[in-house]
N, C-alpha and C positions, 0 to 999 in steps of 0.2 A: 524619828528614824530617817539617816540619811536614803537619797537614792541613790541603786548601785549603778556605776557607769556601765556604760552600754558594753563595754569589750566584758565587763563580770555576766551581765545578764546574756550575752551570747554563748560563752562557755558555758553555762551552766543549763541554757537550750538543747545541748550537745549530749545532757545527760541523761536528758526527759526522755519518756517513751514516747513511741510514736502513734498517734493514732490517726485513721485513715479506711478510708471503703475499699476494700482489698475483692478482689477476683480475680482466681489465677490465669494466668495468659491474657490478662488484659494491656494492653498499651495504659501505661501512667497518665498521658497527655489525655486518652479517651475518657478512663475516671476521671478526670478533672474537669472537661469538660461536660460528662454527664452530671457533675455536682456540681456545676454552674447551672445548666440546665435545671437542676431540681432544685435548687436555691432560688431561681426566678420564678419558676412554677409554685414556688411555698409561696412567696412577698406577693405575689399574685394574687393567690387564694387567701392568705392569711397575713393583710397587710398589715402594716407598724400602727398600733396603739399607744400612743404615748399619753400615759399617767403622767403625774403629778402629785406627793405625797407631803410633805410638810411635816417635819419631827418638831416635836417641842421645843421651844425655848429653853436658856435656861435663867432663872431668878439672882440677879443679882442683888445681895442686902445695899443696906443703905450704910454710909462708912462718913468717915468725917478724914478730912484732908488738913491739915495744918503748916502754916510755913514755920521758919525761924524763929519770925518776932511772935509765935503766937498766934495768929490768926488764922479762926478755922473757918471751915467751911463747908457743910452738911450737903453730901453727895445722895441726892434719893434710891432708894429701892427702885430698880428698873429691870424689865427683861428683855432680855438679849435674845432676836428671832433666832429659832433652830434653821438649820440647814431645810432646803429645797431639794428634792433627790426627782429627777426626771429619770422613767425608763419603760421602756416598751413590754407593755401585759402580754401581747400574742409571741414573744422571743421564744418561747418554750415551745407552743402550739406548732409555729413555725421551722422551728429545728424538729420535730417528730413530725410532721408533713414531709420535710427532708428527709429523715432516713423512712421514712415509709418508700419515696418519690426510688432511691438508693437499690433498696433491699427488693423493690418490684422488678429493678433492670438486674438483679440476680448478686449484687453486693452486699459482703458482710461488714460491717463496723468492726473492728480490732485494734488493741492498744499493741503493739511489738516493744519490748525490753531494749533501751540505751545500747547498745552494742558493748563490752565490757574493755577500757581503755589494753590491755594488750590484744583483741579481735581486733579495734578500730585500727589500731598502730599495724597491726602483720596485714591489714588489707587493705588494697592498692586503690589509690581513689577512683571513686567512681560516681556514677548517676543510676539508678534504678530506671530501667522505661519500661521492660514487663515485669508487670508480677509474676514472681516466682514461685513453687510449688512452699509451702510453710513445714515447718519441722516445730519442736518443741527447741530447738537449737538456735531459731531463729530470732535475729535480733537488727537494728537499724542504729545508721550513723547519721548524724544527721550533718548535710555540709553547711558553711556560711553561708552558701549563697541563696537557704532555707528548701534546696531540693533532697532528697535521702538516698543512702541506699541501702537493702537490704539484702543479709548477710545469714546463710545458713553454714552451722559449722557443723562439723563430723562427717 
């Protein structure tokens, strides 16, 4: 599978929902900043564990190689190491330490719906910096420059 170049994987950013610790009348910047704060206070209390895990090889038969004139030549059975997968065991622990850290300073966790390509088009760009009150109408665009804004219709 090729990879998709980065202008595909942007567009396609554009469509995701968005998810994000929402309280309404908050400053954007103050959430951000209290989820940096509880992200340091997690790595704190529940630092990085890096494992180490080892997958199987796999068994390659034994094969015989021949040139032109005839002449072979007996390749052994041999195995081929499995990959090496490093990754941190407390990453879970860690991120629920964080929305615990979130949801004590009175934030809720929410995914918001892509905004639907004729909402994004009829409204005027913008930045989101206070949350605003949510509707079941409500939906998020999200801009390149990976800031959103959120959009209530009706």
């Amino acid at each position: 599978m090729k990879p998709l170049p980065l202008i595909s994987v942007l567009v396609m950013a554009g469509c995701m929902p968005l998810g994000l610790y929402y309280k309404q009348g908050v400053n954007v910047a103050r959430m951000q900043s209290n989820l940096t704060d509880c992200k340091v206070s997690a790595i704190n209390r529940v630092p990085v564990n890096k494992e180490i895990d080892v997958l199987p090889g796999v068994m390659v038969p034994e094969s015989q190689s021949c040139d032109s004139a005839g002449n072979c030549r007996t390749i052994p059975a041999h195995m081929l190491p499995g990959p090496v997968i490093v990754y941190d065991a407390n990453e879970g622990l860690r991120g629920e330490v964080t929305r615990q850290c979130m949801t004590a300073q009175g934030y809720q966790y929410l995914t918001l719906p892509a905004c639907p390509d004729a909402v994004a088009q009829a409204t005027p760009p913008g930045v989101t910096h206070i949350m605003p009150p949510l509707s079941a109408q409500s939906c998020a665009i999200r801009n390149r420059d990976g800031s959103w804004q959120i959009v209530t219709r009706g």
